[in-house]
C-alpha positions in Angstrom: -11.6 -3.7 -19.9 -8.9 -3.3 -17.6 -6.2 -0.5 -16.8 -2.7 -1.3 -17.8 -1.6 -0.6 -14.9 -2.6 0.1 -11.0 -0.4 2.0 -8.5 -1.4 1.4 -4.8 0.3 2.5 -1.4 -0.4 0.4 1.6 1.0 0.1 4.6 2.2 -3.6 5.1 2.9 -6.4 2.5 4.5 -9.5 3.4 6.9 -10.4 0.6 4.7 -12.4 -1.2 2.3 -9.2 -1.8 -0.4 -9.9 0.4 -1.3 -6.1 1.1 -2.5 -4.3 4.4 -4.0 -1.0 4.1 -3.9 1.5 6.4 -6.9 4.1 7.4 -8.7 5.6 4.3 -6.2 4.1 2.1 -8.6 0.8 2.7 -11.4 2.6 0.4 -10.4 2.6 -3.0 -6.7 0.4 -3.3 -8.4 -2.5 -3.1 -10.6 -2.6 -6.4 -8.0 -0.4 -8.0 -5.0 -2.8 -7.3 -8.0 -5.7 -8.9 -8.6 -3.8 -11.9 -4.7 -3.5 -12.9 -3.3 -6.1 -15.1 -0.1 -5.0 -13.7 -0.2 -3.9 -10.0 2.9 -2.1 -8.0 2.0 -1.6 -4.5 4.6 1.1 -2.5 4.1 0.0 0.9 5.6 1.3 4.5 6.8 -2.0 5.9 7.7 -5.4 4.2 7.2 -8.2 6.5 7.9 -12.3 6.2 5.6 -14.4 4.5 2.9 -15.4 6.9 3.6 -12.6 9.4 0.0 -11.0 8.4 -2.9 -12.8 9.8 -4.8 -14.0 6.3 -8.4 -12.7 8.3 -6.5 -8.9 7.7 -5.3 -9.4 4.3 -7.1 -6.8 2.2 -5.8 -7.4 -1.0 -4.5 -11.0 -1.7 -1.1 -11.8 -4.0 -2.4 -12.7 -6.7 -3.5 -9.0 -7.7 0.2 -7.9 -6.8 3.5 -8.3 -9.3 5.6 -5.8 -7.4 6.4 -4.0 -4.1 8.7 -0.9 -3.6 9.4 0.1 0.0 9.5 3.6 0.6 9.3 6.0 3.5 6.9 8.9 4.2 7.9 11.8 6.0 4.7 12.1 8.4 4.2 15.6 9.4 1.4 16.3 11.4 2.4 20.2 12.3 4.5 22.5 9.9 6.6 25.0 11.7 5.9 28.7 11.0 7.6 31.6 12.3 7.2 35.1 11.7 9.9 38.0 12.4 8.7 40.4 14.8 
């Protein structure tokens, strides 16, 4: 059986969906944006078709019906002060 539907993040689609994942994101999208018979993928950046090289394509097209760009805030430190 498959999931209604699957919700991925990657890091770079073209717009044709061919999905590029970044870091540990690579782990579990794939087979989770596979076993979806509807899959939205949020992605960082959407680039033209054929601007990914097809040898770094981790999840192909056909698996993907619809992308939503969105940004993350990256924080890598979270400001803390105390008063003294």
């Amino acid at each position: 059986s498959k999931a209604d539907f699957a919700l991925v993040r990657a890091h770079k689609a073209d717009k044709m969906g061919n999905l590029v994942y970044h870091k540990t994101a690579q782990n579990f999208n794939p087979l989770a944006a596979a076993a979806g018979k509807v899959t939205i993928a949020e992605v960082e950046e959407i680039v033209e078709t054929g601007d990914i090289d097809p040898n770094h394509v981790q999840t192909p097209s056909i698996y993907v019906q619809g992308l939503l760009q969105a940004k993350q805030e990256k924080r890598i430190e979270r400001l803390t002060t105390r008063s003294v």
